[in-house]
N, CA, C and O atoms as a GROMACS GRO file, in nm:
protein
  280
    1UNK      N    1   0.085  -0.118   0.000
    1UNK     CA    2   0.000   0.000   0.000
    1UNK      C    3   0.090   0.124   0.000
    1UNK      O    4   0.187   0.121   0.075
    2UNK      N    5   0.068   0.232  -0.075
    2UNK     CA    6   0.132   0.342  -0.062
    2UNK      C    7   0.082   0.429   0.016
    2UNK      O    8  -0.028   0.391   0.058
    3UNK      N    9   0.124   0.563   0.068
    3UNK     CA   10   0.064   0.651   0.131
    3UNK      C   11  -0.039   0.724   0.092
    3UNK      O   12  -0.112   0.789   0.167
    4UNK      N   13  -0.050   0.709  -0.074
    4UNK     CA   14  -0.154   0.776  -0.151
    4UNK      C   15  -0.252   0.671  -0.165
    4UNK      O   16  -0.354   0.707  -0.223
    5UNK      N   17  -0.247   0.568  -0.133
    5UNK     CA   18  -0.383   0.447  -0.118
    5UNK      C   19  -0.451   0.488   0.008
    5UNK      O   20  -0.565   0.536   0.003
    6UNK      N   21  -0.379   0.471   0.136
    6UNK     CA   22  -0.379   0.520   0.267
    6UNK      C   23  -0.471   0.606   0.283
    6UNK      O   24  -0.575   0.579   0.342
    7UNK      N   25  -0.434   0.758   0.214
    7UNK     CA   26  -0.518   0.850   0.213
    7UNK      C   27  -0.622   0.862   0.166
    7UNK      O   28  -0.698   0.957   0.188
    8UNK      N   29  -0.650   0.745   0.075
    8UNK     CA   30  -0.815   0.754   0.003
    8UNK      C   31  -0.872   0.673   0.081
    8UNK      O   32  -0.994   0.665   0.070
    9UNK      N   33  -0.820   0.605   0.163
    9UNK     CA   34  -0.910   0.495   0.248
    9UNK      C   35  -0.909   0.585   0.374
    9UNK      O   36  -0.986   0.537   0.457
   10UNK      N   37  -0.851   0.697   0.419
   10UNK     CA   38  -0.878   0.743   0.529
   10UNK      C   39  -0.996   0.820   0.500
   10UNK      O   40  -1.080   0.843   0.587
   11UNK      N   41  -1.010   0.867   0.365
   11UNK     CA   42  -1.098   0.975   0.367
   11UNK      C   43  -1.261   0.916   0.339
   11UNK      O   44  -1.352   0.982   0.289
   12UNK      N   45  -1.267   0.779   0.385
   12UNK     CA   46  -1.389   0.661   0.350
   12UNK      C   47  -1.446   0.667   0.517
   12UNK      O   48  -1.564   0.657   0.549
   13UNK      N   49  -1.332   0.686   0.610
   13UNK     CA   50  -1.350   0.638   0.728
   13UNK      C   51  -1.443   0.760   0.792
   13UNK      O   52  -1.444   0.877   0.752
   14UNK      N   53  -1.519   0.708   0.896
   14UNK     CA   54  -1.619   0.804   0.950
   14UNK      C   55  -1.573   0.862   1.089
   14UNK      O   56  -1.523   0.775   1.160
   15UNK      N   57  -1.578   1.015   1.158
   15UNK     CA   58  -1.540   1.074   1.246
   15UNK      C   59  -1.509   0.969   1.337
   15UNK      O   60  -1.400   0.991   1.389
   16UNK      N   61  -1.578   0.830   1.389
   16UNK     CA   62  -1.518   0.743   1.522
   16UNK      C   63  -1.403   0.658   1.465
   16UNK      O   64  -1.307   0.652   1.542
   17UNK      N   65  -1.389   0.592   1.350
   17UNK     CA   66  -1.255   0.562   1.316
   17UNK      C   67  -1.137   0.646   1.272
   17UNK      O   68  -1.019   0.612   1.264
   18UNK      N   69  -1.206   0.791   1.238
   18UNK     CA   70  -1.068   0.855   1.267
   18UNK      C   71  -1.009   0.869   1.390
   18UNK      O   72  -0.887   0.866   1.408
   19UNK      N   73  -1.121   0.888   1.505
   19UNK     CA   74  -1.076   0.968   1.615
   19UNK      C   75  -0.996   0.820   1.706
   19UNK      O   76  -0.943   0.842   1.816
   20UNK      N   77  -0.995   0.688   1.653
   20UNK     CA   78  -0.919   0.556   1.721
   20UNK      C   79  -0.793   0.569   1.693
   20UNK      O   80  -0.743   0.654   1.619
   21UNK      N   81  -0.740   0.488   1.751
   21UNK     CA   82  -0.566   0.499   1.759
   21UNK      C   83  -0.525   0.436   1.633
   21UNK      O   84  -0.588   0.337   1.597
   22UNK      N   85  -0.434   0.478   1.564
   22UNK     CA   86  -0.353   0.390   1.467
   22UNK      C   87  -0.320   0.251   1.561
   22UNK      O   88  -0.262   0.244   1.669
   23UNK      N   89  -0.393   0.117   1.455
   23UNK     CA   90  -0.328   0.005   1.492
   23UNK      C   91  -0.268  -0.078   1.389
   23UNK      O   92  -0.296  -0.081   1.269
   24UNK      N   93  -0.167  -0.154   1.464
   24UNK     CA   94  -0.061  -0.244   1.328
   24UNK      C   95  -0.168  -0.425   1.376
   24UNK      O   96  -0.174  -0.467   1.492
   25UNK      N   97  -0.212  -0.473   1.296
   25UNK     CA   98  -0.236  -0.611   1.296
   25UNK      C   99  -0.099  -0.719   1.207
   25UNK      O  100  -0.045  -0.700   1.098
   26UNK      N  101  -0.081  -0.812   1.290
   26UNK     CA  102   0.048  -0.835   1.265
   26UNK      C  103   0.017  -1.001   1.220
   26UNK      O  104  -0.069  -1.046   1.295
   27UNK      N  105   0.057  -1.090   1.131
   27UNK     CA  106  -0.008  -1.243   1.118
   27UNK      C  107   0.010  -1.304   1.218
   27UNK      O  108  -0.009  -1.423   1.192
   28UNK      N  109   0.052  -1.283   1.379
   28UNK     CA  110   0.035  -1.370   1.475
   28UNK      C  111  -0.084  -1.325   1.500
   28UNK      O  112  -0.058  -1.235   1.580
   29UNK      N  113  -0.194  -1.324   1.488
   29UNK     CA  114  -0.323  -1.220   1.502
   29UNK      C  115  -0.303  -1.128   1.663
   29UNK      O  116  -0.386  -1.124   1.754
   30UNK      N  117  -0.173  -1.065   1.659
   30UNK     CA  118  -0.184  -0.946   1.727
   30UNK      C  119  -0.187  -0.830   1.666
   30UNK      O  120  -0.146  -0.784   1.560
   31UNK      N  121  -0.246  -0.793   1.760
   31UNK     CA  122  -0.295  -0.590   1.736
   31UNK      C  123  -0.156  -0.497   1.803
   31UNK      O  124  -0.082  -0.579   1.858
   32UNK      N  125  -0.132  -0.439   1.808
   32UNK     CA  126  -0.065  -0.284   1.855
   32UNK      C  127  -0.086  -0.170   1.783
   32UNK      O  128  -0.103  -0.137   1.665
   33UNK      N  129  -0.078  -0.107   1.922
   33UNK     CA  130  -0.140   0.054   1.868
   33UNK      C  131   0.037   0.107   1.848
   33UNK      O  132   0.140   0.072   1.905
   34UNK      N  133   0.007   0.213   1.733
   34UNK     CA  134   0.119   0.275   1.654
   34UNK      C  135   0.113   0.402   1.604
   34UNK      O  136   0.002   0.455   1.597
   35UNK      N  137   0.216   0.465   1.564
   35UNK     CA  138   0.231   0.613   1.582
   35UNK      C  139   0.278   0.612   1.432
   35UNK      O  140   0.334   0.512   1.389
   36UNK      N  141   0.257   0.722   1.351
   36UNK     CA  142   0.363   0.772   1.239
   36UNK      C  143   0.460   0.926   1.283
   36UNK      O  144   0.438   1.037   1.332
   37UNK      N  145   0.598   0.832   1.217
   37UNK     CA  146   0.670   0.891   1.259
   37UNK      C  147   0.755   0.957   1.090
   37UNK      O  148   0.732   0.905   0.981
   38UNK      N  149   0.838   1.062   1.107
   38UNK     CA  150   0.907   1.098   0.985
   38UNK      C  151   1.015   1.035   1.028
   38UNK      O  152   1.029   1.033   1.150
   39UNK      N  153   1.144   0.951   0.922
   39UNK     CA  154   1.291   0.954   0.939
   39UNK      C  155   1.349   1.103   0.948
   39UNK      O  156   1.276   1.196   0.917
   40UNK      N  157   1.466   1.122   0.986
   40UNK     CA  158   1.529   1.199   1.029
   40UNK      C  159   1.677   1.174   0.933
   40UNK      O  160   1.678   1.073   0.863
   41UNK      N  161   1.813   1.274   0.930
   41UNK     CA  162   1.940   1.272   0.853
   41UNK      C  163   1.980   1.129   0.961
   41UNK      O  164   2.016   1.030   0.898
   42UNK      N  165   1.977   1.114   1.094
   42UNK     CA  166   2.030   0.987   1.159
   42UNK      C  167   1.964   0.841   1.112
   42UNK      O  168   2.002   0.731   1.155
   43UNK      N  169   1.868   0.862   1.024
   43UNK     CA  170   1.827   0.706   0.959
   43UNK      C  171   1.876   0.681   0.801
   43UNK      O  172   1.834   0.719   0.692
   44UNK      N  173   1.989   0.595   0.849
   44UNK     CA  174   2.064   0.518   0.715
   44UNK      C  175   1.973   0.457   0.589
   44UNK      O  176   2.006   0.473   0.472
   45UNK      N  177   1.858   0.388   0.632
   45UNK     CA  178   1.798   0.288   0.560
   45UNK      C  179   1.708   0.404   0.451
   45UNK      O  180   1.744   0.409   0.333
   46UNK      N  181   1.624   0.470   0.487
   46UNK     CA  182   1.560   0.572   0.435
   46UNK      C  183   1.549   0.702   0.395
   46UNK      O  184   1.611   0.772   0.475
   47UNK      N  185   1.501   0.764   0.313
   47UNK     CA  186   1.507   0.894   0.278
   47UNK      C  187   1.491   1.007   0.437
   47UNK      O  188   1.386   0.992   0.500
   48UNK      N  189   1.556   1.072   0.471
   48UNK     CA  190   1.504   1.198   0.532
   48UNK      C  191   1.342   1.235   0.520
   48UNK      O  192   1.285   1.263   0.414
   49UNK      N  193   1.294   1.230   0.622
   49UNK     CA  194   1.100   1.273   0.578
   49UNK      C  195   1.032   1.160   0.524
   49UNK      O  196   0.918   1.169   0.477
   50UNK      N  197   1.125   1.015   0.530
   50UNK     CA  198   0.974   0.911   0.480
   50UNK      C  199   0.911   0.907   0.640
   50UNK      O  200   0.957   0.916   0.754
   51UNK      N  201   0.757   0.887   0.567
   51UNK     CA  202   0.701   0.874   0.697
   51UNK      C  203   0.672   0.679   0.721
   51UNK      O  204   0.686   0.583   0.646
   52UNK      N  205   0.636   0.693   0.838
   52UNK     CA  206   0.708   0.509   0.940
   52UNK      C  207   0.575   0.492   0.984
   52UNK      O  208   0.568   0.541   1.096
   53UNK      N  209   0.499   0.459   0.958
   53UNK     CA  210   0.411   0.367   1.102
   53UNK      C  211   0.470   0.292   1.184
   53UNK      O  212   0.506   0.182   1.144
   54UNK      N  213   0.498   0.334   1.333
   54UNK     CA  214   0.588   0.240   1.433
   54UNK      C  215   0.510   0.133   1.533
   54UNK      O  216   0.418   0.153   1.613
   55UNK      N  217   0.549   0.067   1.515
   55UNK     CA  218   0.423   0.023   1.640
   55UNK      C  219   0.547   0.021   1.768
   55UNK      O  220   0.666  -0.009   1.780
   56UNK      N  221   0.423   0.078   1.859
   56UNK     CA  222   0.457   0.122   1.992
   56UNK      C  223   0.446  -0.011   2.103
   56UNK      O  224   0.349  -0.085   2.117
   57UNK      N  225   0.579  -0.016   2.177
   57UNK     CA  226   0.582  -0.143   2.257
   57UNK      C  227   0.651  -0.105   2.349
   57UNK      O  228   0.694   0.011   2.353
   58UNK      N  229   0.681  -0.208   2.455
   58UNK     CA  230   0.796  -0.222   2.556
   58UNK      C  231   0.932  -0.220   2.492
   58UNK      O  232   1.035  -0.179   2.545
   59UNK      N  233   0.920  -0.268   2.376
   59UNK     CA  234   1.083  -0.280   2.295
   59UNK      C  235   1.146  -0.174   2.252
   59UNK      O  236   1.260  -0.166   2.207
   60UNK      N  237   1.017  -0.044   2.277
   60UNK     CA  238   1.079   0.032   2.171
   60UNK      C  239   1.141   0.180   2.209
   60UNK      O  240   1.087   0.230   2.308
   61UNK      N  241   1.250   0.263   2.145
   61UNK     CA  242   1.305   0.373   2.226
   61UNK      C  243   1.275   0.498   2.099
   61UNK      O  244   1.298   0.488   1.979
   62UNK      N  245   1.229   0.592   2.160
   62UNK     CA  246   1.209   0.710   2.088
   62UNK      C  247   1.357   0.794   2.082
   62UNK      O  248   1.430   0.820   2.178
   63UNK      N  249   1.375   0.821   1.962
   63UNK     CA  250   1.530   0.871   1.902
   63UNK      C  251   1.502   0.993   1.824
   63UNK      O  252   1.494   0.987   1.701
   64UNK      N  253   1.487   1.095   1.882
   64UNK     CA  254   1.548   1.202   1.750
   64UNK      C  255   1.406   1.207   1.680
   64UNK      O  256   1.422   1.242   1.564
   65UNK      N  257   1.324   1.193   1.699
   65UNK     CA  258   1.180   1.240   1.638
   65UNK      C  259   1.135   1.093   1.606
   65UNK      O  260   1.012   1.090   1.605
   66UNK      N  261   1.185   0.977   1.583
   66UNK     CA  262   1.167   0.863   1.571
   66UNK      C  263   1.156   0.790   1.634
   66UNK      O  264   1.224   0.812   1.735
   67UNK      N  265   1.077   0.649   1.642
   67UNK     CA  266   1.092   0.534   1.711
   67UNK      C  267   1.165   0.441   1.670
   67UNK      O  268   1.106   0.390   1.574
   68UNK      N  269   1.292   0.374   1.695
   68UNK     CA  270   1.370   0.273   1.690
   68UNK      C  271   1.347   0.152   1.740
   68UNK      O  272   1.351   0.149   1.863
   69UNK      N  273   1.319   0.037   1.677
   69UNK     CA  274   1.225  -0.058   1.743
   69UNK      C  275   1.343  -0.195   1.802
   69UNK      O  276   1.404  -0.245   1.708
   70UNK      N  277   1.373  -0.247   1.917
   70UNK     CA  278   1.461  -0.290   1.918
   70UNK      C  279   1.489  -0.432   1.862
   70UNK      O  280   1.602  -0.480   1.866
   0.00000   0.00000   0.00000
């Protein structure tokens, strides 16, 4: 899915599924709730400004505007 798919399916969704938390469903059929984040010049893998859906855990450490997942 791209971010421009994303956005046409957000704009389907009605005021109570916007106002829910971003969640990641993962094939162990777990859920976590998740944040979008931008990369930053300190992330090697990606452009500066791609944006991340992170999912948010015990594992994970916020860096520099980002979440680093361990």
């Amino acid at each position: 899915m791209t971010y421009l798919e994303l956005y046409y399916k957000l704009q389907q969704m009605n005021d109570a599924q916007l106002n829910s938390d971003v969640t990641v469903y993962d094939n162990n059929g777990e859920y976590f709730r998740s944040t979008l984040e931008f990369s930053n010049k300190n992330c090697d893998t990606l452009d500066e400004g791609h944006p991340i859906i992170s999912v948010i855990n015990t594992n994970c450490t916020f860096l520099s505007g980002q979440y680093k997942i361990d």
